[in-house]
LUMTIMI-996566 format. One record per residue (C-alpha): residue in three letters; y, x, z negated. Coordinates in steps of 0.25 Angstrom, whole numbers, plus 5000, padded with zeros to 4 digits. Layout:
<recs>
ALAYXZ/...
</recs>
This chain:
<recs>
UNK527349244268/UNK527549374276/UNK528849444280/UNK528949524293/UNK529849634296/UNK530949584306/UNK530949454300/UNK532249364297/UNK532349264287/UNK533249164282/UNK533749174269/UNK534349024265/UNK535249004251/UNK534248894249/UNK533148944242/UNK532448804243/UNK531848824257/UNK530748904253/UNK529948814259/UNK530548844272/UNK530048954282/UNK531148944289/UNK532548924289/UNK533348914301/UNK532248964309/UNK532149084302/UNK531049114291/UNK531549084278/UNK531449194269/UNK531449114255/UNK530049054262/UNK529449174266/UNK529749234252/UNK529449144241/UNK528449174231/UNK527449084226/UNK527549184212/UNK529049174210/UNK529849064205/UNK531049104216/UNK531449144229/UNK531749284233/UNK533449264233/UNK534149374236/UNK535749394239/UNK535749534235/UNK535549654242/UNK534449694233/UNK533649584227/UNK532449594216/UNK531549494215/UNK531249424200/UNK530549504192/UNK529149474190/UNK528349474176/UNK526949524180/UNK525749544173/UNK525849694175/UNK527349694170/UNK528749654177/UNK528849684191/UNK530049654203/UNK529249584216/UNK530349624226/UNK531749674227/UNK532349604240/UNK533449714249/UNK534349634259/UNK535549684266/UNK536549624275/UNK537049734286/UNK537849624291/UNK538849624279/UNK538849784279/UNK540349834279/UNK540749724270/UNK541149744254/UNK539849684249/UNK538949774258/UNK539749894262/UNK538649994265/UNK537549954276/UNK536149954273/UNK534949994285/UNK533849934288/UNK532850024296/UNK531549934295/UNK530949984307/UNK530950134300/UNK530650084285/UNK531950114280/UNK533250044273/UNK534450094268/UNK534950004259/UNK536250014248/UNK536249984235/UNK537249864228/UNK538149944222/UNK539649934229/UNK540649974218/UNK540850124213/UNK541350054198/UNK539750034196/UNK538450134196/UNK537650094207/UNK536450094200/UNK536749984195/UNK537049884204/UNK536149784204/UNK535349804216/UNK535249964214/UNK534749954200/UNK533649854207/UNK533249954218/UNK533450084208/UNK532650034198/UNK531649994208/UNK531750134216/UNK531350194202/UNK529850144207/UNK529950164222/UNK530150304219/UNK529050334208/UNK528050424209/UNK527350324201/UNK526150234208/UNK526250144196/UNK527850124199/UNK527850104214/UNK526850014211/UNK527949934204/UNK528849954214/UNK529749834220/UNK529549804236/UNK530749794241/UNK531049704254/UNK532049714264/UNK532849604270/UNK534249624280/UNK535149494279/UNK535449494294/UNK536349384291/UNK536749274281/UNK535449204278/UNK534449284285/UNK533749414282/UNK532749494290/UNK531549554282/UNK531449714285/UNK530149754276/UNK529849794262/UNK529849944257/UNK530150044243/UNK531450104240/UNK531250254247/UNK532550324243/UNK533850304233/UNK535150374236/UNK536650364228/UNK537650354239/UNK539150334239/UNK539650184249/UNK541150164252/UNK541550034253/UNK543149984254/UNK543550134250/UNK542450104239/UNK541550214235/UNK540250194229/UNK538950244225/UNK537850154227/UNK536250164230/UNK535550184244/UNK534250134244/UNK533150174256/UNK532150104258/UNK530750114265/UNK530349994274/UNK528850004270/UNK527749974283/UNK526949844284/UNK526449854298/UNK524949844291/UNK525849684286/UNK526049664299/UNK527649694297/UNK527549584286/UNK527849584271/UNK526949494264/UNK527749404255/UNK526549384247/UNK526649524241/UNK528149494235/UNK527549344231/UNK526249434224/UNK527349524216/UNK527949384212/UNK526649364204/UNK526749374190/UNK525249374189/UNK524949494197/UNK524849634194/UNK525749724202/UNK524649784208/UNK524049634212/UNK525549604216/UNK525549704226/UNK524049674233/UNK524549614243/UNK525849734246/UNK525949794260/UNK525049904262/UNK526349984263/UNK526749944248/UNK525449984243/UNK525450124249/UNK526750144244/UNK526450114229/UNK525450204232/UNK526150324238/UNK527350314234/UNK528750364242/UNK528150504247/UNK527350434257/UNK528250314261/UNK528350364275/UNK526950314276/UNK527350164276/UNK528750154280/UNK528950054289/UNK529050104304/UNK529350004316/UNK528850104325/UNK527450064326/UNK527949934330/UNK528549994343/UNK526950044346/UNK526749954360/UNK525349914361/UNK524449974373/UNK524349854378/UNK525949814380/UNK526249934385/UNK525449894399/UNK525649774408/UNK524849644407/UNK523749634415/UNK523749574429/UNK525249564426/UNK526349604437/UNK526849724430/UNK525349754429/UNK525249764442/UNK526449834444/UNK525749964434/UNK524449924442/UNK525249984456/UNK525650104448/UNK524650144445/UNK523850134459/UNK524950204463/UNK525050324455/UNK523350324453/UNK523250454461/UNK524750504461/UNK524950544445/UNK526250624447/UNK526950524457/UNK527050424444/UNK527950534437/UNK529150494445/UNK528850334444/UNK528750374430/UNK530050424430/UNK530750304439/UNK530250224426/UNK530650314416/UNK532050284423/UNK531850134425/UNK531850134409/UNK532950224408/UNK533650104417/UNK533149984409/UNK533650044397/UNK535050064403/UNK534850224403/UNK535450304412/UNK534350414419/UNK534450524428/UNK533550514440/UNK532450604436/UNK531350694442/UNK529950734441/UNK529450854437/UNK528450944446/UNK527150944440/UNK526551054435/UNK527651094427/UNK528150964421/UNK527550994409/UNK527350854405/UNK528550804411/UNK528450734422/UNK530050684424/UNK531350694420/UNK532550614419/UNK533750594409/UNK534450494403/UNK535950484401/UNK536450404387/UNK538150404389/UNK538950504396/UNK539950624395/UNK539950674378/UNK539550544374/UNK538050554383/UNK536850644382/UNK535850654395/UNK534250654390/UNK533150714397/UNK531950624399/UNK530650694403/UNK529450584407/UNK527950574408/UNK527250504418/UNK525850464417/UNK525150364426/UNK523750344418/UNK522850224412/UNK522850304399/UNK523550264389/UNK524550374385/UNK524350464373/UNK525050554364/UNK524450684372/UNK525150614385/UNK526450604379/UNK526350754372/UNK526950844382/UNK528050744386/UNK528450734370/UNK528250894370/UNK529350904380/UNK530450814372/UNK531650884368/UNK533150854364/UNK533850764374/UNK532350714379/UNK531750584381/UNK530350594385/UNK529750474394/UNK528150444395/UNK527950344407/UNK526550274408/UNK525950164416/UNK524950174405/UNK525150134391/UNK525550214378/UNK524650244365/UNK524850174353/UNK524850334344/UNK525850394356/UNK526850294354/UNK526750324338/UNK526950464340/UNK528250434350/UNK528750344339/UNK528550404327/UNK528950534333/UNK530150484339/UNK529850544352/UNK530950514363/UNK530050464371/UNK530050334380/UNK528650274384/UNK528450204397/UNK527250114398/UNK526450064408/UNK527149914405/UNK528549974404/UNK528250034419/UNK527949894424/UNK529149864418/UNK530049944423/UNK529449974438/UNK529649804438/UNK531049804434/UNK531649924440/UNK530649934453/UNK530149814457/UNK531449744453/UNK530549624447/UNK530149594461/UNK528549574458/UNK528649664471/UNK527449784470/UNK527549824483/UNK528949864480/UNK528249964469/UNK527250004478/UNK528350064487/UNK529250114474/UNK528250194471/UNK527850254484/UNK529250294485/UNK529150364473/UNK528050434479/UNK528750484490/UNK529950524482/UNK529050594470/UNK529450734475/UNK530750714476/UNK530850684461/UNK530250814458/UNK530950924451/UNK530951064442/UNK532051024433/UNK531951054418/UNK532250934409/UNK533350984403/UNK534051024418/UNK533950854421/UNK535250834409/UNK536050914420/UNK535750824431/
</recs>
């Protein structure tokens, strides 16, 4: 059985309905994680849950130690601290089991699990992380059901003090690092556990069939966890292909009339660009500036301004938002987005508008970089020039006259102002 991130399982008091895969419409998690090579279910009502130890050929070893929180009783005397789950960035924060100052933390019983096992995640040693424990992360999002956020190592250790009641304590907090299973498909294959299960395999035949993750870990150790973190970010990569209109479609043809249009009149599209960049500003319930575009030779790379405003008085800030414009069937590069990126500073948001389409490594950079910058494809310009120009009318002679009205207005949005003189306007 595989386990995808993001799943949600049912966790019934009846261990009998193993046979079930599904409870209640919901995938049942005694089902999807049984073991042909253990005589028991995976039953867990503790926070921090290690799985029977396992007599091997090679010697003992643990096959799994199970982390489950429930945010929705945090605040209350049995979980007084909240723990954080950032499985999109590879991270959880998780508390320890200690909840009394009368006792040493370390020996709680959940704590001594995770110290003892935090012994090997953090050894130099290939031959003790190799005897390392996986440990899986579950989040009760209510009574009875948990959702499944990945597998990793135990990254970090750190004594702190909790109050709880006007009760101070010290207790442990754990961090963890979420490990990356895109080349699994965002799956954790239960047939690894169910392999470390098996008395009759060798840890290293036990492990044959870890993620690739795992196995690089073991190898490398914590110095080079970065390199197989889990990162969400590469899922938000739209595909080439999303990012224009279906053929033959009517928001094709909508891109199809705008780019006749602007075939031979490159610098007209800089001011639709910018009636677009302001149509998103208004579908996302922003408030905008009417902007201008900039003159030319001397734009430097940006070819409008505008600006947005978030609250008002003290409790609002106005941004400056500079914009590209490029009509082109070329798909758009790092090298097309550099001098916009180059001209980002405090209190900017940059804007790219295409009727073109994004490259896969460009929107890499943007993310990983965390560049504050907002792409605008050629789909996302259907999109909007239906919504906010044609009014959903399937009319395209009424953007045919739009944009011969934009025409005749293009030199009337022109302007010398700096950037930084439109927070003034």
């Amino acid at each position: 059985m595989k386990l995808r991130i993001g799943d949600i399982f049912r966790l019934s008091n009846d261990y009998s309905t193993n046979a079930q895969e599904f409870i209640d419409n919901t995938k049942n998690f005694i089902y999807y994680t049984k073991s042909k090579n253990l005589d028991s279910t995976f039953r867990f009502e503790r926070g921090i849950h290690k799985a029977k130890n396992i007599k091997a050929v090679d010697g003992d070893r643990d096959p799994i130690i199970i982390i489950s929180s429930s945010p929705h009783k945090a605040g209350t005397e049995n979980t007084p601290w909240k723990d954080r789950y950032d499985p999109d960035n590879g991270i959880v924060i998780y508390y320890g089991d200690c909840k009394s100052n009368s006792i040493n933390p370390s020996t709680a019983s959940g704590n001594k699990i995770l110290m003892d096992e935090w012994k090997k995640h953090s050894s130099n040693d290939i031959k003790e992380r190799e005897k390392a424990v996986p440990i899986v992360f579950f989040e009760r999002i209510k009574k009875g059901y948990l959702q499944f956020h990945g597998f990793g190592v135990i990254e970090k250790v750190s004594l702190i003090t909790q109050k709880a009641d006007n009760n101070e304590f010290t207790n442990f907090e754990f961090e963890f690092c979420i490990l990356d299973l895109s080349n699994e498909n965002n799956q954790l294959d239960w047939e690894w556990i169910s392999d470390r299960c098996n008395n009759r395999l060798s840890i290293q035949e036990a492990n044959k069939n870890a993620p690739l993750s795992w196995k690089y870990w073991v190898k490398n150790g914590n110095d080079n966890i970065e390199k197989v973190r889990r990162h969400v970010l590469k899922s938000r990569i739209i595909k080439e292909k999303d990012q224009k209109a279906n053929s033959s479609s009517f928001e094709d043809k909508i891109i199809g009339i705008i780019e006749e249009h602007y075939k031979n009149k490159k610098l007209q599209f800089e001011l639709f660009a910018l009636q677009i960049t302001q149509f998103f500003f208004m579908e996302n319930n922003t408030k905008y500036l009417e902007g201008y575009i900039t003159k030319g030779s001397g734009d430097k790379g940006i070819d409008f301004i505008t600006r947005i405003d978030i609250g008002q008085d003290l409790a609002g800030i106005k941004m400056v938002v500079i914009g590209q414009a490029k009509c082109q069937n070329e798909t758009i590069n790092s090298k097309d987005i550099a001098r916009t990126i180059a001209k980002l500073k405090r209190n900017y948001v940059g804007v790219f508008v295409t009727n073109s389409t994004f490259s896969q490594q460009t929107q890499e950079e943007i993310l990983e970089d965390q560049y504050p910058l907002i792409m605008i494809n050629g789909s996302k310009i259907a999109q909007l020039t239906n919504k906010y120009i044609l009014d959903s009318s399937k009319d395209l002679n009424k953007l045919e006259k739009y944009l011969n009205n934009l025409d005749e207005q293009y030199n009337n949005y022109k302007s010398n102002i700096r950037p930084d003189d439109i927070i003034y306007k």
